[in-house]
Backbone as a printed PyTorch tensor [residue, N CA C, xyz], in Angstrom:
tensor([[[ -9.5070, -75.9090,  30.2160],
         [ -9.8490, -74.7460,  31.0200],
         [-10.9300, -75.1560,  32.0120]],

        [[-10.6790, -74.4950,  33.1480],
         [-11.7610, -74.9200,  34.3760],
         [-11.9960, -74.1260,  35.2740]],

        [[-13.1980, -73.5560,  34.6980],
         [-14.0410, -72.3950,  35.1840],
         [-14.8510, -72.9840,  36.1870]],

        [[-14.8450, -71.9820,  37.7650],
         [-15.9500, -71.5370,  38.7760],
         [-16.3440, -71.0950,  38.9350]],

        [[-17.8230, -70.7550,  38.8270],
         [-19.1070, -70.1370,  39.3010],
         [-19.5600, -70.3740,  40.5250]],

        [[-19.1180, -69.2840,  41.5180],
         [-19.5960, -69.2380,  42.3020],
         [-20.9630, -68.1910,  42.8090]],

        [[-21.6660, -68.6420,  43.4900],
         [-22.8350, -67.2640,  44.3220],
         [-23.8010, -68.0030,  45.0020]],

        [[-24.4640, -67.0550,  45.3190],
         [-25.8130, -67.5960,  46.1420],
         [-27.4710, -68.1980,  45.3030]],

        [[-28.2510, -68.5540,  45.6360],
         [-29.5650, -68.6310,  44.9560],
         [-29.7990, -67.5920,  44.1620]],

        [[-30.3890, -67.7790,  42.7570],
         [-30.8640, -66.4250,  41.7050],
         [-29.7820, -65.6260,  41.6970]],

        [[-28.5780, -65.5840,  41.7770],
         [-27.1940, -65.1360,  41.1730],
         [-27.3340, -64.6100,  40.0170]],

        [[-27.7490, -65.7210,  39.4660],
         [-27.4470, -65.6350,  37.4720],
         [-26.3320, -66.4030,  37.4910]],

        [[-25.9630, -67.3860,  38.7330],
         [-24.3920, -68.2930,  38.0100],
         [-24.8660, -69.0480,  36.9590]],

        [[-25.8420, -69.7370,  36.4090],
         [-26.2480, -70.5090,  35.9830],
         [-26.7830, -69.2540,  34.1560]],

        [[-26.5340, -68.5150,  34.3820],
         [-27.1150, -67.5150,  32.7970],
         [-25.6050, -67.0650,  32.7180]],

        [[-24.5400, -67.6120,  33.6030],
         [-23.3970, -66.6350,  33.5180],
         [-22.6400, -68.2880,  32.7450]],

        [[-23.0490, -69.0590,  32.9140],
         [-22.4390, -70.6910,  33.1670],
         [-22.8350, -70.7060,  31.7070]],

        [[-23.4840, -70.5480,  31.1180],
         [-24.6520, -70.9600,  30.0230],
         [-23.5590, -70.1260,  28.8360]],

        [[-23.5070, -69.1010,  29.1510],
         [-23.0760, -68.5430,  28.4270],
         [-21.7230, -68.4640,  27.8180]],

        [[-20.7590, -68.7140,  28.8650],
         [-19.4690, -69.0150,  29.1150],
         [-19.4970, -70.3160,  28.4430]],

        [[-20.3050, -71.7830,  28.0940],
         [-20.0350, -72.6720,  27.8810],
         [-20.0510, -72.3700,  26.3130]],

        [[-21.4770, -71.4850,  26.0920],
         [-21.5470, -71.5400,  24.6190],
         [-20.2010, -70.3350,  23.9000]],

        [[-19.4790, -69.7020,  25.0960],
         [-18.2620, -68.8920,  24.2060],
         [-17.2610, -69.8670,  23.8860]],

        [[-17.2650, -71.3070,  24.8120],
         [-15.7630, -72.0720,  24.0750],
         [-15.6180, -72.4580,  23.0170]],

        [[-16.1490, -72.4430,  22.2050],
         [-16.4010, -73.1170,  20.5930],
         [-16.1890, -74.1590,  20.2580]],

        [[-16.3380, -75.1490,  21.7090],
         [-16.0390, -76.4250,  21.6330],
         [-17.4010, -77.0250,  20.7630]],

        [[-17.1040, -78.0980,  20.3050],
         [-18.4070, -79.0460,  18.9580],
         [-19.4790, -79.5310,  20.2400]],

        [[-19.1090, -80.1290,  20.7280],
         [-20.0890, -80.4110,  21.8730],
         [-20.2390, -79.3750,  23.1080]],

        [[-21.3480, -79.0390,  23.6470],
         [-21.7850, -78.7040,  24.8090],
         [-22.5130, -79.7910,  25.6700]],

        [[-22.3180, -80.1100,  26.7350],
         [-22.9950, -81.1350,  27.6670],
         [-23.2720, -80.0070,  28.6910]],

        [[-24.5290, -80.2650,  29.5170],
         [-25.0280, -80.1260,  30.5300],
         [-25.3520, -80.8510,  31.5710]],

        [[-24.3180, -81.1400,  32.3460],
         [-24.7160, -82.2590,  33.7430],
         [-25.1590, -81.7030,  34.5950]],

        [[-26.7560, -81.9630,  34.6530],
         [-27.8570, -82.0040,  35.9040],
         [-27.0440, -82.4180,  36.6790]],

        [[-27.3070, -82.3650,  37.8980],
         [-26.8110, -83.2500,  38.9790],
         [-28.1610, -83.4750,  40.2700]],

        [[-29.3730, -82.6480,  40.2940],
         [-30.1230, -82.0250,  40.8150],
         [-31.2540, -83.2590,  41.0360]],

        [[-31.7180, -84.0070,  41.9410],
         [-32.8350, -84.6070,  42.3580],
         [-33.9400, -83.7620,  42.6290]],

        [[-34.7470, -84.2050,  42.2060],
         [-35.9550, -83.3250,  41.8030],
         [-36.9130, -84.0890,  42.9340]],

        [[-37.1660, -83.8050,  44.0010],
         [-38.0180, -83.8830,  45.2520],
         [-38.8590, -82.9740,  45.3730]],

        [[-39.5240, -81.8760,  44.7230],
         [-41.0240, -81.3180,  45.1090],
         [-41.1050, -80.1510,  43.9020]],

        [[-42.4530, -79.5070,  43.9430],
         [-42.8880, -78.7710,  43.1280],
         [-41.8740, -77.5120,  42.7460]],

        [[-41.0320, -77.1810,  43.6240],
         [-40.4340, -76.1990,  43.1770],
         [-38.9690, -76.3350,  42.5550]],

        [[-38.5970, -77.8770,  42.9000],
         [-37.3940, -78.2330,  42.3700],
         [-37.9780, -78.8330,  40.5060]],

        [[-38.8720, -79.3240,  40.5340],
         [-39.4990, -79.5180,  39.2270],
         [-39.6900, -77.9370,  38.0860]],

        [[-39.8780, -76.6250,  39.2450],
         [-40.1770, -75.6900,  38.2940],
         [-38.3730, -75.1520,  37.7120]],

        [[-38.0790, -75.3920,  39.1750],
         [-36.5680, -74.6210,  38.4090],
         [-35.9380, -75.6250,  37.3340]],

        [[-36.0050, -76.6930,  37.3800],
         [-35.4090, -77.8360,  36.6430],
         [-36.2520, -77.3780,  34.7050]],

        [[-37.7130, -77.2420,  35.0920],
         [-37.9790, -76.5400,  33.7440],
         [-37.5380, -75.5270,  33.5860]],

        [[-37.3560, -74.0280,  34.2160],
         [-37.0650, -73.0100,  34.2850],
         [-35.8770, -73.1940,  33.5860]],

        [[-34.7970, -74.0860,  33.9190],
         [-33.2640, -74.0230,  33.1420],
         [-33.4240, -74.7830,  32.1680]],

        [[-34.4580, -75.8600,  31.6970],
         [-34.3840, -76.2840,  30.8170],
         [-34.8280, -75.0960,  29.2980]],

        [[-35.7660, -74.4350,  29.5030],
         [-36.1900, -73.5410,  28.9120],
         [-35.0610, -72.4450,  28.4440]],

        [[-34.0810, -71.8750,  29.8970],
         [-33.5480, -71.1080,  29.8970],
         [-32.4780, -71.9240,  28.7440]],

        [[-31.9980, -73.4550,  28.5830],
         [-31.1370, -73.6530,  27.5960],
         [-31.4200, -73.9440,  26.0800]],

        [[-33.0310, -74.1060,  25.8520],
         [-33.8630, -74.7690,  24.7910],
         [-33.1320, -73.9700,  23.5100]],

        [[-33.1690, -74.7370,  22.6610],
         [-32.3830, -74.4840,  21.2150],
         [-31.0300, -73.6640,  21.2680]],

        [[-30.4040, -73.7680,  22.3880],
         [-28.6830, -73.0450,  22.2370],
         [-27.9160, -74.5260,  22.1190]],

        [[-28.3610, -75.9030,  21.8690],
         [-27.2530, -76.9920,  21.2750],
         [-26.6010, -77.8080,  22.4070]],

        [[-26.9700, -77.5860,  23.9860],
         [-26.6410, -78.3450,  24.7570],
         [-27.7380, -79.6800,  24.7120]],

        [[-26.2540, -80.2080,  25.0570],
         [-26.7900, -82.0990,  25.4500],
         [-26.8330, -82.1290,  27.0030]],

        [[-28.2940, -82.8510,  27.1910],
         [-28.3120, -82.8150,  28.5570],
         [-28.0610, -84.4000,  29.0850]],

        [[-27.3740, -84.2010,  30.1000],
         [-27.4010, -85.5890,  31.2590],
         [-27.5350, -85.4260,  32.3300]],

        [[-28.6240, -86.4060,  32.9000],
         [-28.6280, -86.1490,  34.1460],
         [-28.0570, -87.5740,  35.0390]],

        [[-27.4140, -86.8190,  35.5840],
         [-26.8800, -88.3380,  36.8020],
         [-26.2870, -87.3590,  38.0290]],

        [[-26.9210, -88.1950,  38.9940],
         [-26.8850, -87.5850,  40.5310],
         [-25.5400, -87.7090,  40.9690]],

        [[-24.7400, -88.5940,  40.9950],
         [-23.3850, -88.9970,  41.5340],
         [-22.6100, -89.4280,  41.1350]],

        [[-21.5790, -90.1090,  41.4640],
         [-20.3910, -90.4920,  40.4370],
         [-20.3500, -90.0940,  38.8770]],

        [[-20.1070, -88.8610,  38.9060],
         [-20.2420, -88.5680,  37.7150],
         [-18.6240, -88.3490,  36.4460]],

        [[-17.5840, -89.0240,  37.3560],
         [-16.5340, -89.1920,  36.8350],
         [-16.3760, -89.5180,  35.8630]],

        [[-17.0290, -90.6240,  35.3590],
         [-17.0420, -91.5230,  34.1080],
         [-18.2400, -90.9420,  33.2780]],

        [[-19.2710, -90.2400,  33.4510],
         [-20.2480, -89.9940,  32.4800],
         [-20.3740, -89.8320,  31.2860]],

        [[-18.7320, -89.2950,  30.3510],
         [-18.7790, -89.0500,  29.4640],
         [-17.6730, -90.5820,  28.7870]],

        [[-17.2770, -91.0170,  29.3120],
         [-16.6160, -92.1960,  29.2000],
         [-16.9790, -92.6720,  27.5710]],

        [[-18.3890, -92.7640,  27.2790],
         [-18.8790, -94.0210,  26.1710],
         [-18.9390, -92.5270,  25.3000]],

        [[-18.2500, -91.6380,  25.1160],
         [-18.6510, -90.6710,  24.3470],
         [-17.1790, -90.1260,  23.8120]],

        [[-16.7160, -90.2960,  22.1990],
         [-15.6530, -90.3550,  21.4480],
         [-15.2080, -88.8600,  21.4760]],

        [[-16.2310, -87.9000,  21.9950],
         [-16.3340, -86.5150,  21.2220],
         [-15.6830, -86.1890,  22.5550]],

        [[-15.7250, -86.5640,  23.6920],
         [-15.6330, -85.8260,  25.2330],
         [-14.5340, -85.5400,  25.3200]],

        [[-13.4600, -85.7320,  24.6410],
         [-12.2590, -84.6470,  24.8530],
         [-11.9050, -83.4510,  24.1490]],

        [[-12.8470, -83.0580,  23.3210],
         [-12.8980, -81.7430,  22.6730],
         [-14.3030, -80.9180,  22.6140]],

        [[-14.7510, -81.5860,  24.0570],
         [-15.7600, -81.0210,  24.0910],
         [-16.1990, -80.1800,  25.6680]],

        [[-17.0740, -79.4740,  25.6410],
         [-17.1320, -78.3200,  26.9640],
         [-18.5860, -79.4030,  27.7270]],

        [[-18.1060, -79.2380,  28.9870],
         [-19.6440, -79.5590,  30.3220],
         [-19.4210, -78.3020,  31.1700]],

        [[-20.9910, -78.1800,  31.1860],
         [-21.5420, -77.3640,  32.2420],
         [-21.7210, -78.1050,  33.3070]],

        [[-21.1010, -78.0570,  34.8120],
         [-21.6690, -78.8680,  35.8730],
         [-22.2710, -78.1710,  36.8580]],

        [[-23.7390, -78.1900,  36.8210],
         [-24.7420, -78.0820,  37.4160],
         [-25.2380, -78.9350,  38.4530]],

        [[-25.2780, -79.0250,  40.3500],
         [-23.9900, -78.0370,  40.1400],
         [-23.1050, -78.7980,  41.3810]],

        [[-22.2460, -78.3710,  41.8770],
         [-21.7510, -78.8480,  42.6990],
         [-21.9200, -79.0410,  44.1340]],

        [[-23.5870, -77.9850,  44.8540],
         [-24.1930, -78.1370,  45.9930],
         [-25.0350, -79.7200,  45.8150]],

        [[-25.6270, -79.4560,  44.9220],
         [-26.2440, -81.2060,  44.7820],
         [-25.7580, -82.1540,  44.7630]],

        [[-24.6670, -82.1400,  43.8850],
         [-23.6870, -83.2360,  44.5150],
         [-23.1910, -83.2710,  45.6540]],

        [[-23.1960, -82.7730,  46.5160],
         [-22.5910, -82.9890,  47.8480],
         [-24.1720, -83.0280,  48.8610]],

        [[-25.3130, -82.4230,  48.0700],
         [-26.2640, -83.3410,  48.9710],
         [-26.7120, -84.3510,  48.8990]],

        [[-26.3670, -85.0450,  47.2400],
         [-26.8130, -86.2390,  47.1090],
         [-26.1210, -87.3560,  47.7040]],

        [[-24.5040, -86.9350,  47.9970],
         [-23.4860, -87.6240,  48.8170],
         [-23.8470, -87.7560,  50.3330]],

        [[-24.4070, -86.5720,  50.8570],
         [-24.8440, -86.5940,  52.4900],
         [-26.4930, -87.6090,  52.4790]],

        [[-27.4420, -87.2070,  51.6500],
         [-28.2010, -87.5300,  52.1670],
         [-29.1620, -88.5550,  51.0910]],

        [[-27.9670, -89.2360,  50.3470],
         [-28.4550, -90.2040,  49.8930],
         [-28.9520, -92.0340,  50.6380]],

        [[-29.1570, -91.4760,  51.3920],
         [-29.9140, -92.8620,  52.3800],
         [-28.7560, -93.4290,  53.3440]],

        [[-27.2690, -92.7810,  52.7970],
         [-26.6800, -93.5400,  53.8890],
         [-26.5990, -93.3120,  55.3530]],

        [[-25.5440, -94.1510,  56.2660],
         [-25.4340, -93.4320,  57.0810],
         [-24.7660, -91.8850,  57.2670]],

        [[-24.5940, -91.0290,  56.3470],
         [-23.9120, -90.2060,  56.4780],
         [-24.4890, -89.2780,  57.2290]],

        [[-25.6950, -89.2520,  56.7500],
         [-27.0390, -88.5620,  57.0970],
         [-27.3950, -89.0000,  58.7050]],

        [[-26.6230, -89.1530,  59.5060],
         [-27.8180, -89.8020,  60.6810],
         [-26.6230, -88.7900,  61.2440]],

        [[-27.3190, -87.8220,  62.7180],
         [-26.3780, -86.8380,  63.6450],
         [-25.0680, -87.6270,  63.9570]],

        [[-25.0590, -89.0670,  64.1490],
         [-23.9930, -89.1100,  64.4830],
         [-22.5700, -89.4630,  63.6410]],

        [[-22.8720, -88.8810,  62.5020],
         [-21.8490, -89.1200,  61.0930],
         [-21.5610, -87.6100,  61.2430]],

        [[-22.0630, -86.4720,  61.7700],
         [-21.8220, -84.9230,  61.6200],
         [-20.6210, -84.7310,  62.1030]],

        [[-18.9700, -85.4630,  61.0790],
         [-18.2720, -85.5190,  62.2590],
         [-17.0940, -84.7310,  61.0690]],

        [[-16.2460, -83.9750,  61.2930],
         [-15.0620, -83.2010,  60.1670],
         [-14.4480, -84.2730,  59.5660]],

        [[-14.4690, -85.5270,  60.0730],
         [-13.6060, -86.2710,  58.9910],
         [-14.9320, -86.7960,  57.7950]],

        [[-16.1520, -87.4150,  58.4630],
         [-16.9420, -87.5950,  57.1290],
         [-16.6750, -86.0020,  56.4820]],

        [[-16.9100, -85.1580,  57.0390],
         [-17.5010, -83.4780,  55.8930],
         [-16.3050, -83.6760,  55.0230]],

        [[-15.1450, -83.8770,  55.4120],
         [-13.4810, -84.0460,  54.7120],
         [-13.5970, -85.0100,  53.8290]],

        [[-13.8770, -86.4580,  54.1190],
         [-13.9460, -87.6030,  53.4990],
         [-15.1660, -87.0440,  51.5810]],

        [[-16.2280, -86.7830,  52.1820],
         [-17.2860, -86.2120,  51.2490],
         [-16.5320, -84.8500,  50.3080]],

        [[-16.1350, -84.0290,  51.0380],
         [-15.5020, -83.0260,  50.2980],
         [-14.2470, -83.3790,  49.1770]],

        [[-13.5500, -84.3680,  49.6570],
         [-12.0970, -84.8470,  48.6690],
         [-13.0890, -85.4890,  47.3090]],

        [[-14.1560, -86.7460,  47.8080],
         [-14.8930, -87.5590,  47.0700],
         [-15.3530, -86.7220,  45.9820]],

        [[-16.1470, -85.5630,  46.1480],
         [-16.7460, -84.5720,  45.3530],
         [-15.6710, -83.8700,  44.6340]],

        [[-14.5370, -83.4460,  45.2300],
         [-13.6870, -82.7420,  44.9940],
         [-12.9750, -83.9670,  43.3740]],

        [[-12.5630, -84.9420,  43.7100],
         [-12.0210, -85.7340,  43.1510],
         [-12.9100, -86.0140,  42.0370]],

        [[-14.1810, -86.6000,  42.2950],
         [-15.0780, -86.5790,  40.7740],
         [-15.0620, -85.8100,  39.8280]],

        [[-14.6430, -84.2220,  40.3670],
         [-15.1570, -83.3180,  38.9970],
         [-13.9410, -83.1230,  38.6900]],

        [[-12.4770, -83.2370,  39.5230],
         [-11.0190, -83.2750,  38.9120],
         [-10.9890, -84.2950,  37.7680]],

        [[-11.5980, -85.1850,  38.2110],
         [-11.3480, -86.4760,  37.1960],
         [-12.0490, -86.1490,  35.4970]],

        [[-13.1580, -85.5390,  36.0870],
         [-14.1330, -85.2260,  34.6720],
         [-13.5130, -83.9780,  34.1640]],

        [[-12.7680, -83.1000,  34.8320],
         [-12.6820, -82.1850,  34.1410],
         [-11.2440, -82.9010,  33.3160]],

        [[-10.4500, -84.1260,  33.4380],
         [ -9.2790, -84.2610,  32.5400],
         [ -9.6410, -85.0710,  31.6160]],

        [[-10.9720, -84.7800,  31.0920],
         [-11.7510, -86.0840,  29.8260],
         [-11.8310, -85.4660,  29.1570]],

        [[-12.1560, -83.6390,  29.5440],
         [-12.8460, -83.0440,  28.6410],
         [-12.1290, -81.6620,  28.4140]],

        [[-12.7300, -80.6850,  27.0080],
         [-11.6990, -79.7900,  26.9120],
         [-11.7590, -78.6740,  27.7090]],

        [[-13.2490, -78.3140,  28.1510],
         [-13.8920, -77.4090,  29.1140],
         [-14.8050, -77.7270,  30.0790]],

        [[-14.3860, -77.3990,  31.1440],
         [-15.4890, -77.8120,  32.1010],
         [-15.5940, -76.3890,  33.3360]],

        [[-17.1840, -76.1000,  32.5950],
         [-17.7320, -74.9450,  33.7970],
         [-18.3930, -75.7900,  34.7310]],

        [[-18.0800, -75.0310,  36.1450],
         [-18.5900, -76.1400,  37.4800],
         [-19.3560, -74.3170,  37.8540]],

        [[-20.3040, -75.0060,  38.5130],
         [-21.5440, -73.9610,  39.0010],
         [-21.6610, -74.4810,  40.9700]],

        [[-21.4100, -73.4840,  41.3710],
         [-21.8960, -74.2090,  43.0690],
         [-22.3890, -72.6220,  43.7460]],

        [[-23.0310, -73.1980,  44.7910],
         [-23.6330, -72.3080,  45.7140],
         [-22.7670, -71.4480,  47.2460]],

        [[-23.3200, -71.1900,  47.6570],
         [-22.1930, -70.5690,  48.7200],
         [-23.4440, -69.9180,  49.7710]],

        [[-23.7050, -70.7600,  51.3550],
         [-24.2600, -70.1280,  52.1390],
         [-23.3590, -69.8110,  53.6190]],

        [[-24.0350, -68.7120,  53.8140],
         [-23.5750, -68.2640,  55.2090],
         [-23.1820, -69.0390,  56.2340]],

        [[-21.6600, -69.8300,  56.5290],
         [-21.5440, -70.8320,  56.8670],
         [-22.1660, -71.1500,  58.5620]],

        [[-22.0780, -69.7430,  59.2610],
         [-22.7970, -69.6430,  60.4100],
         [-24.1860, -69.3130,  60.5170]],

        [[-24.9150, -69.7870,  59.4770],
         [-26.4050, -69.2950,  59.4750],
         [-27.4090, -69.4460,  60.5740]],

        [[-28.1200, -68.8440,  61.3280],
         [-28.9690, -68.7710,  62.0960],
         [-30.0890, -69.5290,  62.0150]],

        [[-30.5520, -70.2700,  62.8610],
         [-31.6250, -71.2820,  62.3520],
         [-31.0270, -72.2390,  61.6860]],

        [[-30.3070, -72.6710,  61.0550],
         [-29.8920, -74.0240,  60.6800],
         [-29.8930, -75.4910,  61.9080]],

        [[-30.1680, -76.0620,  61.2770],
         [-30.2940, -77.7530,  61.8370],
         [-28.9660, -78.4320,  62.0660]],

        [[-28.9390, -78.9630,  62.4130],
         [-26.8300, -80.0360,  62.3750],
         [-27.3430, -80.7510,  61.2710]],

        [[-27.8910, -81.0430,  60.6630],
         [-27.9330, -81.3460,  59.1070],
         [-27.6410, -80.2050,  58.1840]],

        [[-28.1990, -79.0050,  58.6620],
         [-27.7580, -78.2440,  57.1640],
         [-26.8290, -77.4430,  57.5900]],

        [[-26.1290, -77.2390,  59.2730],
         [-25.1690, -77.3520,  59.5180],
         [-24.0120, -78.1160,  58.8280]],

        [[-24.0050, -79.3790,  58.5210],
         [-23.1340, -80.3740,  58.2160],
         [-23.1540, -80.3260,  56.6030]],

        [[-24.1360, -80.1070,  55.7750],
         [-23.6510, -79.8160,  54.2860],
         [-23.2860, -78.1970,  54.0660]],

        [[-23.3430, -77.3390,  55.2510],
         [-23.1710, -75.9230,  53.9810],
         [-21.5470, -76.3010,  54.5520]],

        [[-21.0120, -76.8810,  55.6050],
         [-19.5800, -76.8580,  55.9940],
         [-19.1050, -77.9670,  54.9360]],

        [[-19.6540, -78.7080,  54.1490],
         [-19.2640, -79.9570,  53.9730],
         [-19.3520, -79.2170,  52.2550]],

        [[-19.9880, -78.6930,  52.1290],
         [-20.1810, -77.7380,  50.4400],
         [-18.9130, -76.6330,  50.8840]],

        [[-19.0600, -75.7890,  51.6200],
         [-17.9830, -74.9550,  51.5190],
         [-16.4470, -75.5530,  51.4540]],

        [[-16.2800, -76.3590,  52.2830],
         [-14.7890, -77.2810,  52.1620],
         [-15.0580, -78.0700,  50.5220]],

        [[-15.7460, -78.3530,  50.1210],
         [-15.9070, -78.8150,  48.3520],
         [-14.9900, -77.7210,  47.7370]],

        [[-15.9360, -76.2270,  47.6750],
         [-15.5480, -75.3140,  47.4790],
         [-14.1370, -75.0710,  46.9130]],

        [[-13.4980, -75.1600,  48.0700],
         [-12.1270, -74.9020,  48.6470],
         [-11.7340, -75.8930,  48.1780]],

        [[-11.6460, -76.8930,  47.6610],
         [-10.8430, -78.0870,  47.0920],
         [-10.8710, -77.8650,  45.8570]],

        [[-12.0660, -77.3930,  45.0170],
         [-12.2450, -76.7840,  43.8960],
         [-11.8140, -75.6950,  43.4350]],

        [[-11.5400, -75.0490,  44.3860],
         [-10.8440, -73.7210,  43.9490],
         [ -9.5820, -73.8280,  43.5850]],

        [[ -9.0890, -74.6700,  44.2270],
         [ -6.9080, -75.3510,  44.0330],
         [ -7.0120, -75.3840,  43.2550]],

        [[ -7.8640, -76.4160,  42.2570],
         [ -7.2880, -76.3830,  40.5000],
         [ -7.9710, -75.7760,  39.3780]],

        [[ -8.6200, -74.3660,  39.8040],
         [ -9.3470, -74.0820,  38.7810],
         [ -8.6780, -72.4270,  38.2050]],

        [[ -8.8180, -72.7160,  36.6560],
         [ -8.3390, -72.1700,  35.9400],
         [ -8.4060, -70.0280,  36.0890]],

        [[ -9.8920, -70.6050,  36.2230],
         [-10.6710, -69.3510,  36.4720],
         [-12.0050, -69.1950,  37.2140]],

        [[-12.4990, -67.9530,  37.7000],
         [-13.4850, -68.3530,  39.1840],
         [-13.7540, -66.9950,  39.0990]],

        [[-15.3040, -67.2220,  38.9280],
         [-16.0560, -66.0980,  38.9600],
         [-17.0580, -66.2590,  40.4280]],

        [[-16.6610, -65.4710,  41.2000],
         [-17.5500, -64.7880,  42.1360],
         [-18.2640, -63.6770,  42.2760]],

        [[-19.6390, -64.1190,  42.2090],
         [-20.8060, -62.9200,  41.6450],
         [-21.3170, -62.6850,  43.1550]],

        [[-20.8080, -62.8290,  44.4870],
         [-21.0760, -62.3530,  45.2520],
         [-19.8770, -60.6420,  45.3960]],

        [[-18.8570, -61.2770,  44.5010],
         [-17.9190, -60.0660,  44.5760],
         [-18.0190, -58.7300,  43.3700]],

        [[-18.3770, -57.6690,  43.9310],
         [-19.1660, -56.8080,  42.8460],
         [-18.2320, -56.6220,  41.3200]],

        [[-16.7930, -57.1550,  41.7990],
         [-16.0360, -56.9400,  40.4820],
         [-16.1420, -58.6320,  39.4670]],

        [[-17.0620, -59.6010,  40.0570],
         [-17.2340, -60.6170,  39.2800],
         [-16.0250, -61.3510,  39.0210]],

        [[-15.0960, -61.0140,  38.7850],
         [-13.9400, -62.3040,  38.0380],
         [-12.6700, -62.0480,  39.4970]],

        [[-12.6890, -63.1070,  40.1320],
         [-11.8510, -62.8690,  41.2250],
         [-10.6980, -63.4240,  41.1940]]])
């Protein structure tokens, strides 16, 4: 089964994700961080969810990228549920992990395409290891005002993720939509 959580910042996808993982009654729960922790407030939310999961039995991992194989060295990972936390970080750690992807003149639809399949393809792959996999992602106003051609180039490059993610998923909760299960 392969559940989407979708919404914006402070949603509750992530208390909606949590919860949903601990209804599969799978033996294992995993929690894949995906989240680089660059300043004081990415450190508080990173405790904030750690807290928010403390003694409900998730295993945490954190790894920024290629996270296809993560559960690979682990006997239990096909009868077992991941939370993937979440799928905006992975696609910023893909843009603006030092490569050139990141420089204006990579802001081009075939990299956003190229990045979107890549992302798209990692969590297809992880989700056929395992018995459940909840994926958590964000969703901004793709024409936002004030944006940069950098954050131009990931909310288009996250929303086309999105949309690749949505093709094979089982079930998809959108908490921007007031009826929740869309």
């Amino acid at each position: 089964m392969i559940t989407l959580i979708v919404g914006k910042q402070n949603s509750g996808k992530s208390a909606l994700a949590e919860k949903l993982a601990l209804e599969t009654g799978d033996e294992k729960i995993y929690y894949l961080a995906t989240m680089k922790v660059m300043d004081k407030a990415g450190e508080e939310r990173v405790e904030r969810h750690r807290k928010q999961r403390e003694g409900r039995g998730f295993i945490t991992i954190e790894k920024q990228k290629d996270i296809a194989g993560v559960l690979d060295d682990r006997a239990d990972a096909s009868g077992s549920a991941v939370l993937l936390e979440c799928v905006a970080n992975l696609v910023s750690n893909e843009i603006f992990d030092g490569s050139d992807i990141a420089s204006e003149n990579s802001f081009t639809d075939e990299a956003c395409e190229e990045i979107a399949k890549a992302v798209s393809c990692e969590i297809r792959e992880l989700s056929s290891k395992v018995k459940d996999l909840i994926i958590v992602t964000d969703e901004y106003e793709k024409d936002g005002e004030g944006y940069d051609d950098s954050t131009r180039f990931y909310v288009k490059t996250l929303s086309r993720s999105n949309e690749l993610i949505k093709a094979y998923c089982d079930r998809i909760y959108d908490l921007q939509d007031k009826n929740g299960d869309a």
